[in-house]
Phi, psi and omega in degrees: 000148178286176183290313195299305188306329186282313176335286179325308231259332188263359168289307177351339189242022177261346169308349206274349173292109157305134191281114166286108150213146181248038177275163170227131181272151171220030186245106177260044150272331149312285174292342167305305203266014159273274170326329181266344178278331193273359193245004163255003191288332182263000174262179174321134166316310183301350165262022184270328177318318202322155161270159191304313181295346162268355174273321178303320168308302187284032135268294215228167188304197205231336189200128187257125176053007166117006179238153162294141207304332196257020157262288192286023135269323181306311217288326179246037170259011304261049169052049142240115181324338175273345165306288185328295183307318192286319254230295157335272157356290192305289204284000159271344182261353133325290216292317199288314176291337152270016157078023152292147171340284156214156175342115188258175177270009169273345192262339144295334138324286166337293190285288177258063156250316159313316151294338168262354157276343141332309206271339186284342186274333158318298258243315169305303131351291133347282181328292151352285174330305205279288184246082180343299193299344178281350199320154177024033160300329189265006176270358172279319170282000150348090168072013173285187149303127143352293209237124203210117170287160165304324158316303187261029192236330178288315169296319165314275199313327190282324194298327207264357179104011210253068189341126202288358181286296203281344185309314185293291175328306182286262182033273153304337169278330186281337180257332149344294192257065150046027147299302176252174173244191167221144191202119174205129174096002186099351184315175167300160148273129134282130190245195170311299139318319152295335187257341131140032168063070179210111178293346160275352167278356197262307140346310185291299166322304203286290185307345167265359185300336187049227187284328175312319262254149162219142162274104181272119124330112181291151196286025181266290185297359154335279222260352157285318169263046156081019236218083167249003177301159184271157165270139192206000000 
């Protein structure tokens, strides 16, 4: 390794801090650039300047299953920086403990399965708080669809014990904190975050949606449930 690359590789272990911030984003040109500050932060100043697209290649491969690597970590960072970091993080303490070079792509697989078991017992947990009687609703989506009608996701939530009063609310919750999305007509899904986190476009979205309307499961939550069909 050059001196920059050894330089790196030994920032690497200031990752092991979690970044507490309690912002959530919506640019991931943004977050691109958070990472990369954060991660030039131990080197020489004259290496601090780099840009992200020449600092990224040298961590991690350039494409995972055909998409780019530092995209398909934003896309299941569900555009909060401390996801991004954590998901990094997960999949650089892979890549290290096997003495690779840089993130391969079994070691980004690994880290985010590691971050998606993570996020799922935070997100239960939560849930839990608001509706106590909801306790391990989302270990209910176990080997389920993706991709979910309204029908059959009101069944599900009801399936799981959850008073048919309340179903619209755990719902709202689910799309809130970006578990599910909204998708009508084959359109892209939205999520909380494309709409600047305002739960009534998504409402809105949802109620017009009619038999078109799917609920999409964000790919952050996939892979702790069993979930590997692609969104389609």
């Amino acid at each position: 390794l050059c001196a920059f690359e050894q330089d790196l590789l030994v920032s690497f272990a200031g990752l092991g801090k979690e970044m507490r911030v309690a912002l959530d984003w919506t640019d991931p040109d943004l977050l691109r650039e958070l990472l990369r500050l954060r991660l030039v932060a131990t080197l020489p100043p004259a290496d601090q300047t780099i840009i992200f697209d020449q600092l990224w290649p040298k961590l991690c491969v350039s494409h995972f299953n055909g998409e780019e690597t530092s995209t398909f970590v934003i896309e299941r960072s569900l555009m909060r920086p401390r996801n991004m970091i954590k998901i990094f993080s997960h999949a650089k303490g892979f890549a290290s403990n096997l003495s690779h070079p840089k993130i391969s792509e079994k070691d980004l697989e690994k880290g985010v399965l590691a971050y998606s078991q993570d996020l799922l017992v935070e997100l239960d947990h939560e849930l839990t708080d608001v509706f106590p009687v909801a306790r391990d609703l989302l270990y209910h989506f176990i080997d389920t669809e993706p991709v979910q009608s309204g029908e059959s996701l009101t069944k599900l939530i009801a399936d799981a014990g959850i008073e048919i009063h309340e179903v619209a609310r755990v719902i709202d919750f689910l799309l809130y904190y970006g578990i599910f999305g909204v998708r009508v007509n084959s359109g892209e899904a939205f999520y909380i975050f494309n709409v600047n986190y305002d739960l009534k476009v998504l409402q809105i979205r949802a109620a017009r949606g009619g038999e078109s309307l799917r609920y999409v499961m964000n790919q952050a939550f996939r892979p702790a449930l069993g979930i590997r069909v692609s969104d389609t």
